[in-house]
mmCIF file of the N, C-alpha and C atoms, coordinates in Angstrom:
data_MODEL
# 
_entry.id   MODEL 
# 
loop_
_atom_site.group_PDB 
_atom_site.id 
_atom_site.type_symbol 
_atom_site.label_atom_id 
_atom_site.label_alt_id 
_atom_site.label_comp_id 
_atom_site.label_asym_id 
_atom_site.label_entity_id 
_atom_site.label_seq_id 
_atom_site.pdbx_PDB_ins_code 
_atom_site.Cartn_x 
_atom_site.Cartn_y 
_atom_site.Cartn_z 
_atom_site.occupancy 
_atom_site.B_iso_or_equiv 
_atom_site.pdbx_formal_charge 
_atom_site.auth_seq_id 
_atom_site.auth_comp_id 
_atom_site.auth_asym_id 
_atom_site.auth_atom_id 
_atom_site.pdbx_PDB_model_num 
ATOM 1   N N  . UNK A 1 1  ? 83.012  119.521 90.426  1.00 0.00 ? 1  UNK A N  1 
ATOM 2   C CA . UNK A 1 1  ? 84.232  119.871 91.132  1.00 0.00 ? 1  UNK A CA 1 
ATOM 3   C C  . UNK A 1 1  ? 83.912  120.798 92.286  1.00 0.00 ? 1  UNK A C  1 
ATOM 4   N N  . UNK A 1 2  ? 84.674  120.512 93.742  1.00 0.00 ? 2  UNK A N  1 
ATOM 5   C CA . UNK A 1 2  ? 84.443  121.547 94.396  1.00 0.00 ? 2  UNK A CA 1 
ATOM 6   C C  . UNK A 1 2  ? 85.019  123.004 94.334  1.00 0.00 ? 2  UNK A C  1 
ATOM 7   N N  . UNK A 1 3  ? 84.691  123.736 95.567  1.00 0.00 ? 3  UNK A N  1 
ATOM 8   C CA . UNK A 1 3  ? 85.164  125.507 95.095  1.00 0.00 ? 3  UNK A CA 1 
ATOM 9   C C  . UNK A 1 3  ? 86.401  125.126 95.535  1.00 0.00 ? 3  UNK A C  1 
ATOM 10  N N  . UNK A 1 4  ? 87.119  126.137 95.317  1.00 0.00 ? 4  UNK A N  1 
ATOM 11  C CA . UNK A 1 4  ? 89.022  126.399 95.466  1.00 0.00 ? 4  UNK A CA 1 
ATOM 12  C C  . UNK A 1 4  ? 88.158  127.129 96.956  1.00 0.00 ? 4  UNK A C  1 
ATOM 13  N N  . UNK A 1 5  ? 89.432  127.342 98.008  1.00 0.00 ? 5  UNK A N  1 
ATOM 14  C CA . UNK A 1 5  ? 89.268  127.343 99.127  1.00 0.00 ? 5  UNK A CA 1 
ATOM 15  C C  . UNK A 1 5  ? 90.203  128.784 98.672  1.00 0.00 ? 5  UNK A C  1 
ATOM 16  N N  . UNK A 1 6  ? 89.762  129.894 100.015 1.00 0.00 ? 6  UNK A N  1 
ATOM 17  C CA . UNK A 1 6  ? 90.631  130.919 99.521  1.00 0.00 ? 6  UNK A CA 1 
ATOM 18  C C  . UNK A 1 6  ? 91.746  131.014 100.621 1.00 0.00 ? 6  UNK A C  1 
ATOM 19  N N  . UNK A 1 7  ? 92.702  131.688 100.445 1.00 0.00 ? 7  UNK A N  1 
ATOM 20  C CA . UNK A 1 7  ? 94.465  131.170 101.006 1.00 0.00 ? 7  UNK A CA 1 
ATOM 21  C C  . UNK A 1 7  ? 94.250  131.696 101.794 1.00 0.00 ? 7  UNK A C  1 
ATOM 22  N N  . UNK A 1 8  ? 94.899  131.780 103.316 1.00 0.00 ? 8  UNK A N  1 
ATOM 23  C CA . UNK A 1 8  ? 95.463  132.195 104.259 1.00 0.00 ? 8  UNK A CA 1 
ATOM 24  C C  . UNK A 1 8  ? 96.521  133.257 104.242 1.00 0.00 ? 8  UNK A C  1 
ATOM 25  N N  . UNK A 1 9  ? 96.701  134.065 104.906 1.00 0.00 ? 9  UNK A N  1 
ATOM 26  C CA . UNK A 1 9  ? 97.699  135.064 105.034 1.00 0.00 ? 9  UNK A CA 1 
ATOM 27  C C  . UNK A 1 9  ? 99.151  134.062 104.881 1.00 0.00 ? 9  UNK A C  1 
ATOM 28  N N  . UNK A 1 10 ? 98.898  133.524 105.997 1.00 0.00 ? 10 UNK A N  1 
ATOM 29  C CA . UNK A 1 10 ? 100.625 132.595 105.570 1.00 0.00 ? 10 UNK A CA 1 
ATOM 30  C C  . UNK A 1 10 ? 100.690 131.886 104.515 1.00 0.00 ? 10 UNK A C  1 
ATOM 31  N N  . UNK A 1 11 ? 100.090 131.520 103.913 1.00 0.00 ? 11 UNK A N  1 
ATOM 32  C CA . UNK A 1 11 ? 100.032 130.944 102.313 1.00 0.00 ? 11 UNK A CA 1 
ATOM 33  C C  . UNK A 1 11 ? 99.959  132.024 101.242 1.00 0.00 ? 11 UNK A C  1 
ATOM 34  N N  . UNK A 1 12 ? 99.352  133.163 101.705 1.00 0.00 ? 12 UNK A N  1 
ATOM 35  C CA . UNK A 1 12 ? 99.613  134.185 100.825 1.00 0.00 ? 12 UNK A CA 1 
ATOM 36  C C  . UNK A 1 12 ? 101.100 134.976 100.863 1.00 0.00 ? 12 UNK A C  1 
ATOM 37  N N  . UNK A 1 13 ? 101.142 135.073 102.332 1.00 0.00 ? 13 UNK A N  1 
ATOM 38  C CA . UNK A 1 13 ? 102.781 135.036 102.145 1.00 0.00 ? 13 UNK A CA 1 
ATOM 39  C C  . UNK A 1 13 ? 103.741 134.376 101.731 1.00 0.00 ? 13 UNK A C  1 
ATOM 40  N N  . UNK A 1 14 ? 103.241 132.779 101.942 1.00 0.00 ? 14 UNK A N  1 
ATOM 41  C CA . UNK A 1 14 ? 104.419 132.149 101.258 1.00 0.00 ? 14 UNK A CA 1 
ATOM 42  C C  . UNK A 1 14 ? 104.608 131.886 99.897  1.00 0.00 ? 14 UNK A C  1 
ATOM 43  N N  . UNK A 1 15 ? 103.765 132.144 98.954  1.00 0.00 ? 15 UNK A N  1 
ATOM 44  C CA . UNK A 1 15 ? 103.344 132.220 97.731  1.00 0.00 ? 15 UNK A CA 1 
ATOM 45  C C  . UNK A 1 15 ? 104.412 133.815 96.684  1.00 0.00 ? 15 UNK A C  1 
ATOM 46  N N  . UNK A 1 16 ? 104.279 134.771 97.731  1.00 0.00 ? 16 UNK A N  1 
ATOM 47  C CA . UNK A 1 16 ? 104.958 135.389 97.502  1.00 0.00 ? 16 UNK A CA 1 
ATOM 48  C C  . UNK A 1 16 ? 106.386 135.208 97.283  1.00 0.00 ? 16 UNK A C  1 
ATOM 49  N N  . UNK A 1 17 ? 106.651 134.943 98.781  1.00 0.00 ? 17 UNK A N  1 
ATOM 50  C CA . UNK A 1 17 ? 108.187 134.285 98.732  1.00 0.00 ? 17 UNK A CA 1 
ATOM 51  C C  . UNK A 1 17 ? 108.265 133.468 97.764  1.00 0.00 ? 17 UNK A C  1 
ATOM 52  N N  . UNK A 1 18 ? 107.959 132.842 97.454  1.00 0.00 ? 18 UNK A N  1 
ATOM 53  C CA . UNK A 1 18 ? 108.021 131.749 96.083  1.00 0.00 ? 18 UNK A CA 1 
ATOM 54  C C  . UNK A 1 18 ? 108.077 132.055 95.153  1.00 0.00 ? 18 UNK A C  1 
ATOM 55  N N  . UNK A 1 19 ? 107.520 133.254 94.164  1.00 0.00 ? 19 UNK A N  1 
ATOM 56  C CA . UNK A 1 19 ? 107.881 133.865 93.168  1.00 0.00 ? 19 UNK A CA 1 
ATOM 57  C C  . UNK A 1 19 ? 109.415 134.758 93.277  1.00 0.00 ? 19 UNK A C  1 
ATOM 58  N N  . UNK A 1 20 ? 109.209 135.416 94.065  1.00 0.00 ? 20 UNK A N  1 
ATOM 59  C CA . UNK A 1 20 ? 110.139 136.176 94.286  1.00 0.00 ? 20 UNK A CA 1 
ATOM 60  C C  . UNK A 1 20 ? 111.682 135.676 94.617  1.00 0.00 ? 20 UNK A C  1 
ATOM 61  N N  . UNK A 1 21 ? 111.601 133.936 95.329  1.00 0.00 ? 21 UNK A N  1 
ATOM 62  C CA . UNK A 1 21 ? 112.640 133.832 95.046  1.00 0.00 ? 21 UNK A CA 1 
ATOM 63  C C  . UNK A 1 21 ? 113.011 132.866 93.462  1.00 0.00 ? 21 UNK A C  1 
ATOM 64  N N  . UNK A 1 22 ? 111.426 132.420 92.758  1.00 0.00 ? 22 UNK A N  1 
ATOM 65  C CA . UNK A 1 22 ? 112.136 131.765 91.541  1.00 0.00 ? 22 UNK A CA 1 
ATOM 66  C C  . UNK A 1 22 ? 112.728 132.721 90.640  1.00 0.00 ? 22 UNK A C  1 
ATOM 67  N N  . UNK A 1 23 ? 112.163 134.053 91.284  1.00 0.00 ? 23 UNK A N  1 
ATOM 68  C CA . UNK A 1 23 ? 112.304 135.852 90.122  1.00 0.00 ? 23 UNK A CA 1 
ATOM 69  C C  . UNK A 1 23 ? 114.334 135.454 90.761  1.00 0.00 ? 23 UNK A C  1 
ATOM 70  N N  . UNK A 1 24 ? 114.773 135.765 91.877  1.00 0.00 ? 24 UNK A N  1 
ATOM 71  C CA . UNK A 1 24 ? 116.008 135.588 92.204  1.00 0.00 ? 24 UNK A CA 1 
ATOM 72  C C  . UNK A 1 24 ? 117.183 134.678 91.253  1.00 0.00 ? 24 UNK A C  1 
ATOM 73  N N  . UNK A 1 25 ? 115.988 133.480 91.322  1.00 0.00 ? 25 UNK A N  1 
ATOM 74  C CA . UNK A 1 25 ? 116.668 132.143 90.285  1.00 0.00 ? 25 UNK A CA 1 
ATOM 75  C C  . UNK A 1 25 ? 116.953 132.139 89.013  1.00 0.00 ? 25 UNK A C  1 
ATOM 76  N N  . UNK A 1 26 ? 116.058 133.264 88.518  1.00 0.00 ? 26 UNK A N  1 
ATOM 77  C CA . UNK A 1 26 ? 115.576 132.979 86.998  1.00 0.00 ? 26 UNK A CA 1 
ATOM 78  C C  . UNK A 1 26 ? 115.018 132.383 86.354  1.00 0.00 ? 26 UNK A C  1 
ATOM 79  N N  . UNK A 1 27 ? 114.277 131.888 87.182  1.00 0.00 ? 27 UNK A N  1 
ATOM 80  C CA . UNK A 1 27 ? 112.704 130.481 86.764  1.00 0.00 ? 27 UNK A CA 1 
ATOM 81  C C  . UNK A 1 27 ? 111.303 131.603 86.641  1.00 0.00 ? 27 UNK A C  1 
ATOM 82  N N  . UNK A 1 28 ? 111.380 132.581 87.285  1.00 0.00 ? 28 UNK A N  1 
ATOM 83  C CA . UNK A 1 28 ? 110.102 132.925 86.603  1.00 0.00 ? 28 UNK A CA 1 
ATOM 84  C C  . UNK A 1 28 ? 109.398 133.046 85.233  1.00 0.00 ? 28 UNK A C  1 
ATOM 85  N N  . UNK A 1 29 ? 110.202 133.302 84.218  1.00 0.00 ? 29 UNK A N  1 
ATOM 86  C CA . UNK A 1 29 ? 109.876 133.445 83.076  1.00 0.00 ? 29 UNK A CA 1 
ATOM 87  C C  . UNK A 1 29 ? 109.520 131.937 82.643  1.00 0.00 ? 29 UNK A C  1 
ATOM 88  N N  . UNK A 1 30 ? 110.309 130.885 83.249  1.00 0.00 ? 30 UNK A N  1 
ATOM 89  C CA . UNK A 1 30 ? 109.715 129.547 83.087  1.00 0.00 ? 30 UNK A CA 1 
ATOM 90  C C  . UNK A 1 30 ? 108.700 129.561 83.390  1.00 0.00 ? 30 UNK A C  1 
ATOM 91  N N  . UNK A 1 31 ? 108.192 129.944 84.924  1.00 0.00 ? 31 UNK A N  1 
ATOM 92  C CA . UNK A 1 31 ? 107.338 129.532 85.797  1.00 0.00 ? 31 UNK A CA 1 
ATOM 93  C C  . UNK A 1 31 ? 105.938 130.390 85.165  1.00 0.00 ? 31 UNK A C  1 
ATOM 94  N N  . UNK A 1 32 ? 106.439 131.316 84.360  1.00 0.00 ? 32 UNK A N  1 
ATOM 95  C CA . UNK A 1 32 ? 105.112 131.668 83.882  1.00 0.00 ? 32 UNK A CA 1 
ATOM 96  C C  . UNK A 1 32 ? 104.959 131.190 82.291  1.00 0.00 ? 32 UNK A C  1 
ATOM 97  N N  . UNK A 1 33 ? 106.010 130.654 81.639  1.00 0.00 ? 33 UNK A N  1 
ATOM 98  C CA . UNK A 1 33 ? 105.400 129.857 80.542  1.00 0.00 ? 33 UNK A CA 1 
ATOM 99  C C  . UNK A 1 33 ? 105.059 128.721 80.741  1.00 0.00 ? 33 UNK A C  1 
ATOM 100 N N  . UNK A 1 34 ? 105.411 127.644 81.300  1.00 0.00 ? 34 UNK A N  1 
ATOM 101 C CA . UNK A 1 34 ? 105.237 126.576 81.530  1.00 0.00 ? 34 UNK A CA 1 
ATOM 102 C C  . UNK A 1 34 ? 104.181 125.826 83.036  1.00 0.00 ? 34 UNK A C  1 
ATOM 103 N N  . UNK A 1 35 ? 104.407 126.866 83.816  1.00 0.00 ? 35 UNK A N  1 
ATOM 104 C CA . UNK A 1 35 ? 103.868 126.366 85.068  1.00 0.00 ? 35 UNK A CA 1 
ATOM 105 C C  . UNK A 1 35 ? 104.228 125.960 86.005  1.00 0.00 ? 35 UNK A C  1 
ATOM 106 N N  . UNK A 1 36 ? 103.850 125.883 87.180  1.00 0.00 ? 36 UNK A N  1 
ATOM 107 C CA . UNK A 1 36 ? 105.101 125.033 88.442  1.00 0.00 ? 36 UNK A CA 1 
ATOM 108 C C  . UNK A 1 36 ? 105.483 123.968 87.994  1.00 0.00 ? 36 UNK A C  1 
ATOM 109 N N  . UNK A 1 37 ? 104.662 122.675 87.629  1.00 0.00 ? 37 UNK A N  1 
ATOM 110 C CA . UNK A 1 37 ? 105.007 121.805 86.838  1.00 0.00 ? 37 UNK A CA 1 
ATOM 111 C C  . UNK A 1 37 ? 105.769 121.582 85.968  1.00 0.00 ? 37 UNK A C  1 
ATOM 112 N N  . UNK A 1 38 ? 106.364 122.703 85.286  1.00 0.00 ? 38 UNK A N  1 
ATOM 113 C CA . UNK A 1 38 ? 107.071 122.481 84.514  1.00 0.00 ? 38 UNK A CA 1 
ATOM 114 C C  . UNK A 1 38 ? 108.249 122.383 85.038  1.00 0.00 ? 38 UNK A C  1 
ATOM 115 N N  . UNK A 1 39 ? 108.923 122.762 86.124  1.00 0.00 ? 39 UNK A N  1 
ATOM 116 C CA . UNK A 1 39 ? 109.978 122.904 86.659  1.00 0.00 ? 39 UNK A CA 1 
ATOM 117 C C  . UNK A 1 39 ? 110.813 121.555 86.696  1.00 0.00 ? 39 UNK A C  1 
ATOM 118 N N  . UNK A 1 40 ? 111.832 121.319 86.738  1.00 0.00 ? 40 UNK A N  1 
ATOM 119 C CA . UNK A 1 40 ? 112.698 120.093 87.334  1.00 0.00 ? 40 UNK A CA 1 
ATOM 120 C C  . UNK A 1 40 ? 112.440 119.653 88.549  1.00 0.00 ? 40 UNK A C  1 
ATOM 121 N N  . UNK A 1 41 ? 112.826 118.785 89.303  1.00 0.00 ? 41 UNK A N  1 
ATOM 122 C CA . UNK A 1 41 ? 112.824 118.824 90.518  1.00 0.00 ? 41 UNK A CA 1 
ATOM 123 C C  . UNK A 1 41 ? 113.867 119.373 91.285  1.00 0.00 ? 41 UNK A C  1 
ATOM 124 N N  . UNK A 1 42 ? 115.113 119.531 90.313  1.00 0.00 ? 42 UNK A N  1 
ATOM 125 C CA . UNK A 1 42 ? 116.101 120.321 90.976  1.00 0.00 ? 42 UNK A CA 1 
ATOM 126 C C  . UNK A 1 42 ? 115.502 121.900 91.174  1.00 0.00 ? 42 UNK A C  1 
ATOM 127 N N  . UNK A 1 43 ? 115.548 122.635 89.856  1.00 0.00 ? 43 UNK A N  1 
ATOM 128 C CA . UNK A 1 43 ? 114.847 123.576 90.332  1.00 0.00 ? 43 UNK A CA 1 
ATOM 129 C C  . UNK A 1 43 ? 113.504 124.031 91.514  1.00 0.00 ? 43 UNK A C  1 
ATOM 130 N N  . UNK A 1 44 ? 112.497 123.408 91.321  1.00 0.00 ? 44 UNK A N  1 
ATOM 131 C CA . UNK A 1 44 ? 111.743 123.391 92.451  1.00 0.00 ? 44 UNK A CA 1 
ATOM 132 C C  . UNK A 1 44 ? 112.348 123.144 94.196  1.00 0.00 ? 44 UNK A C  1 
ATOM 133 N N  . UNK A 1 45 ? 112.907 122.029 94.034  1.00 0.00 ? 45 UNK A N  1 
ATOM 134 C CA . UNK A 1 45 ? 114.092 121.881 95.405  1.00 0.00 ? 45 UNK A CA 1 
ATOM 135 C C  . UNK A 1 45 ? 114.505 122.907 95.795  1.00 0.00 ? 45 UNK A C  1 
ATOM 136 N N  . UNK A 1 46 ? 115.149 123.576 95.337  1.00 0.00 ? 46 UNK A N  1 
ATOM 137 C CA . UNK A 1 46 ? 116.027 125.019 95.488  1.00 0.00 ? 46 UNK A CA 1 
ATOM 138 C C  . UNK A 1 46 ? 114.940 125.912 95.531  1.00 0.00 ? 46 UNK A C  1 
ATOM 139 N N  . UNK A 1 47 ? 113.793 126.141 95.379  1.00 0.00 ? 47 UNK A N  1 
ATOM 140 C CA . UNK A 1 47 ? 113.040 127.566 95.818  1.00 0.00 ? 47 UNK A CA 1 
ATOM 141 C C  . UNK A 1 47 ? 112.767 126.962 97.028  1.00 0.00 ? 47 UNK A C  1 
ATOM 142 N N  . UNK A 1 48 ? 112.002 125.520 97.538  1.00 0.00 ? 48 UNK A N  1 
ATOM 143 C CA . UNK A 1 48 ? 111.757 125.033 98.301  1.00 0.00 ? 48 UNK A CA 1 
ATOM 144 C C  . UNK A 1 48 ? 112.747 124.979 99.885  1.00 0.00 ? 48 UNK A C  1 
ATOM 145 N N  . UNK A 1 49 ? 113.956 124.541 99.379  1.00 0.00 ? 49 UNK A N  1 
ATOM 146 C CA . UNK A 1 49 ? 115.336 124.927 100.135 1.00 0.00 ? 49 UNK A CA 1 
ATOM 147 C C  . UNK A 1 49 ? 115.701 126.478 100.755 1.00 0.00 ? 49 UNK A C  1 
ATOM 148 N N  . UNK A 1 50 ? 115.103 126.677 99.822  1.00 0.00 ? 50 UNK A N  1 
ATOM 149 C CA . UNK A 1 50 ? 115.240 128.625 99.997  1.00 0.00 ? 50 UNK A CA 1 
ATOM 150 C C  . UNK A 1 50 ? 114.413 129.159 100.352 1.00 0.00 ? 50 UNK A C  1 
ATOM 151 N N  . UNK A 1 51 ? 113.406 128.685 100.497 1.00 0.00 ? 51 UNK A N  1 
ATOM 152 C CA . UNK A 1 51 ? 111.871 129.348 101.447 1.00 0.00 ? 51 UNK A CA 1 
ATOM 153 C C  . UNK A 1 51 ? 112.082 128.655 102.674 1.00 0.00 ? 51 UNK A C  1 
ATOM 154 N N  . UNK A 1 52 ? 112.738 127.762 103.125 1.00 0.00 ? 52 UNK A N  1 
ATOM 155 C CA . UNK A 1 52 ? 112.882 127.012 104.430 1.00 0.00 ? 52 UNK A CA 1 
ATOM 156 C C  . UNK A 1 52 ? 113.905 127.921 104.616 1.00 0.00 ? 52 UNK A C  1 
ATOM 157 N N  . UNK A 1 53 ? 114.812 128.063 104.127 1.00 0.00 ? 53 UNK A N  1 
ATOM 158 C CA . UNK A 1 53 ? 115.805 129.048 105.036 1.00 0.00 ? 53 UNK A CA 1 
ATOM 159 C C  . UNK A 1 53 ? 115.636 130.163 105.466 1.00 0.00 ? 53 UNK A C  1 
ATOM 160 N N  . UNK A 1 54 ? 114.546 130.951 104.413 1.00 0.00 ? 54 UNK A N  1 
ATOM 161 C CA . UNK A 1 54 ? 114.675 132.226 104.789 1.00 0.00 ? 54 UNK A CA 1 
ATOM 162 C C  . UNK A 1 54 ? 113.084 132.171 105.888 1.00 0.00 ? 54 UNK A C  1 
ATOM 163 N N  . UNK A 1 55 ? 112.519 131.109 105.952 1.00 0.00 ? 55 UNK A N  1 
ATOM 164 C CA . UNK A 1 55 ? 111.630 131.436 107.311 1.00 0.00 ? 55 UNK A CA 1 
ATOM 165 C C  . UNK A 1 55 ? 112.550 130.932 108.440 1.00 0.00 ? 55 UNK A C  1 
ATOM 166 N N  . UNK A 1 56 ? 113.059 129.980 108.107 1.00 0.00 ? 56 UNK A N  1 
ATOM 167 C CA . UNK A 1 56 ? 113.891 129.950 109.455 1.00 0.00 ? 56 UNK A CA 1 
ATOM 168 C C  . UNK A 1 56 ? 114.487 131.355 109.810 1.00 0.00 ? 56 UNK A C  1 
ATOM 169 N N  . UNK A 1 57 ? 115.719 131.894 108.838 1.00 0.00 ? 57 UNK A N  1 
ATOM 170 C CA . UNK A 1 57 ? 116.308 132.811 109.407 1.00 0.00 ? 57 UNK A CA 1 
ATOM 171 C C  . UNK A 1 57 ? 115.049 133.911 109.943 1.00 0.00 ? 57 UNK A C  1 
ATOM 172 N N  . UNK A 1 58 ? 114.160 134.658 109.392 1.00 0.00 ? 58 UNK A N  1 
ATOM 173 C CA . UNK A 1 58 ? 112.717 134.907 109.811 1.00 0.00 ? 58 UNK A CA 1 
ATOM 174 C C  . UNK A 1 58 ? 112.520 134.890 111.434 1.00 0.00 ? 58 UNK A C  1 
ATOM 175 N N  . UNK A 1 59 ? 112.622 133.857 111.605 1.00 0.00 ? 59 UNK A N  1 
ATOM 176 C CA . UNK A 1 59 ? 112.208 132.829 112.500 1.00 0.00 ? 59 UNK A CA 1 
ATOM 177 C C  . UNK A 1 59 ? 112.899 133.427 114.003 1.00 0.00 ? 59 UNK A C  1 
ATOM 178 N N  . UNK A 1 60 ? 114.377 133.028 113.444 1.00 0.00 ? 60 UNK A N  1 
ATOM 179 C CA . UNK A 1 60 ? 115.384 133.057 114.572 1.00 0.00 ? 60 UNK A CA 1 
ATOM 180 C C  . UNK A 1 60 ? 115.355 134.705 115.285 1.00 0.00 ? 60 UNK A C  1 
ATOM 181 N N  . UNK A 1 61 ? 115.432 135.721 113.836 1.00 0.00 ? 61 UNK A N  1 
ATOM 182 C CA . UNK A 1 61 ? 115.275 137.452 114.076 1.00 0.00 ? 61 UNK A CA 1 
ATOM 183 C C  . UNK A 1 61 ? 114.045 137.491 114.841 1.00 0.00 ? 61 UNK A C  1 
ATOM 184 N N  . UNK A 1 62 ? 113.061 137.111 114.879 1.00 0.00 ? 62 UNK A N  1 
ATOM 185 C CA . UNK A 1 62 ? 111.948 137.315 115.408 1.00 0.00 ? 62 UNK A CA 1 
ATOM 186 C C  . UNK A 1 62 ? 111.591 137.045 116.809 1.00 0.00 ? 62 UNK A C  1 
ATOM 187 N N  . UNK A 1 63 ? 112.643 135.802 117.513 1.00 0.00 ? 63 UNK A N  1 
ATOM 188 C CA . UNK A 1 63 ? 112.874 135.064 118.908 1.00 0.00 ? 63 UNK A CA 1 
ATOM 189 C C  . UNK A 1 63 ? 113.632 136.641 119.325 1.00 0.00 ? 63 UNK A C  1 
ATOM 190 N N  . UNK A 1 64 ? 113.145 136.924 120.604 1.00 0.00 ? 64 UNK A N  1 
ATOM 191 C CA . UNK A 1 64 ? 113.970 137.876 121.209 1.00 0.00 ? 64 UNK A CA 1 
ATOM 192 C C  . UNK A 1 64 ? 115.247 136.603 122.384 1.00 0.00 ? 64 UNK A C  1 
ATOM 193 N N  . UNK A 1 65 ? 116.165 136.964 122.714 1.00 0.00 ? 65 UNK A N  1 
ATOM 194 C CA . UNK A 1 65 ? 117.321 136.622 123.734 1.00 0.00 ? 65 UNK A CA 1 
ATOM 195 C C  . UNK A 1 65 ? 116.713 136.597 124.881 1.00 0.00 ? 65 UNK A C  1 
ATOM 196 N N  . UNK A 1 66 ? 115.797 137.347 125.748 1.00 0.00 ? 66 UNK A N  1 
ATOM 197 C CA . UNK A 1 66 ? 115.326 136.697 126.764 1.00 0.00 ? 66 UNK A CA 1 
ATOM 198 C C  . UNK A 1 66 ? 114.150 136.057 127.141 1.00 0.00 ? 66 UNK A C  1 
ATOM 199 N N  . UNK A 1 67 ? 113.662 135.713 125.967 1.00 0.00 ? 67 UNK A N  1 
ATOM 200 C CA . UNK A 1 67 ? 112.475 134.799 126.199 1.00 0.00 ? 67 UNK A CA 1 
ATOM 201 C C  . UNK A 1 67 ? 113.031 133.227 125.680 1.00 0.00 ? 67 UNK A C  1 
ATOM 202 N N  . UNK A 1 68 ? 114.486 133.412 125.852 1.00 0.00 ? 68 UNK A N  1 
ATOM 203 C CA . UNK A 1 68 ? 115.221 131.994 125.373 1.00 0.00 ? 68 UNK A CA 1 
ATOM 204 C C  . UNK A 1 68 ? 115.357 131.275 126.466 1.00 0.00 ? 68 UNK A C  1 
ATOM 205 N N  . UNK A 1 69 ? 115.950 132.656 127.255 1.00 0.00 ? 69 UNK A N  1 
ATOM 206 C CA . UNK A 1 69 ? 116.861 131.929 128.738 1.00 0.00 ? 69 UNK A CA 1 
ATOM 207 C C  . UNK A 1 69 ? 115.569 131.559 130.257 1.00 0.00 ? 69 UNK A C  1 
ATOM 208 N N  . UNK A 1 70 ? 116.313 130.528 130.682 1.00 0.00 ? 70 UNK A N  1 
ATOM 209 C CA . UNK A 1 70 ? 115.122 129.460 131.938 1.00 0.00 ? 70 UNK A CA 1 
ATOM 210 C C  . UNK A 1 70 ? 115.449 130.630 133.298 1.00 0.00 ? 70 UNK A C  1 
ATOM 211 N N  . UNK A 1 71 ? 115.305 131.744 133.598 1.00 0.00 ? 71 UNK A N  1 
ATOM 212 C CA . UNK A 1 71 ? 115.587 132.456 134.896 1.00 0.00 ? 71 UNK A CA 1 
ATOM 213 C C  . UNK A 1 71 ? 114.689 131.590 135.925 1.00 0.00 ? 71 UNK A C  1 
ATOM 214 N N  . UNK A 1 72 ? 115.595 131.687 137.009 1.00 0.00 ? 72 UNK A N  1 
ATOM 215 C CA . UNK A 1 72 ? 114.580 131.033 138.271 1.00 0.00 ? 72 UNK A CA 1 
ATOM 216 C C  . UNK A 1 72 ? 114.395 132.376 139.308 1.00 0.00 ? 72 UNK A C  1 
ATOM 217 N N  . UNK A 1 73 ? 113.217 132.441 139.673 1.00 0.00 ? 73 UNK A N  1 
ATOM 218 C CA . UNK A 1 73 ? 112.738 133.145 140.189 1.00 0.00 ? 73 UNK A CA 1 
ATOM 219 C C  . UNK A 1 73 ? 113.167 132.983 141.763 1.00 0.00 ? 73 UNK A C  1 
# 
């Protein structure tokens, strides 16, 4: 078998977010008896759903207002 590759900052961040929001859900205690796998697909959907939103919103706070707008010089 090959080596495990070690994560990236943004994978380490998003990994976070991922517990923290199944901790929100109340899947962690699943997620640590059973495994990601063990999850539904509904459940999984919904952390998945919920890590897309909250980088978006992320996302949007982070765009400043004038590096939006086309000024002509």
């Amino acid at each position: 078998m090959g080596e495990k590759k070690e994560l990236t900052e943004a994978q380490k961040r998003d990994m976070v977010m991922k517990y923290e929001i199944a901790e929100e859900l109340g899947l962690l205690e699943k997620v640590e008896q059973v495994g990601w796998k063990g999850l539904t697909s509904k459940e999984s959907g919904r952390i998945g759903g919920l890590m897309g939103k909250k980088k978006r919103d992320t996302a949007a706070k982070t765009k400043s207002p004038c590096n939006t707008s086309k000024e002509k010089l």
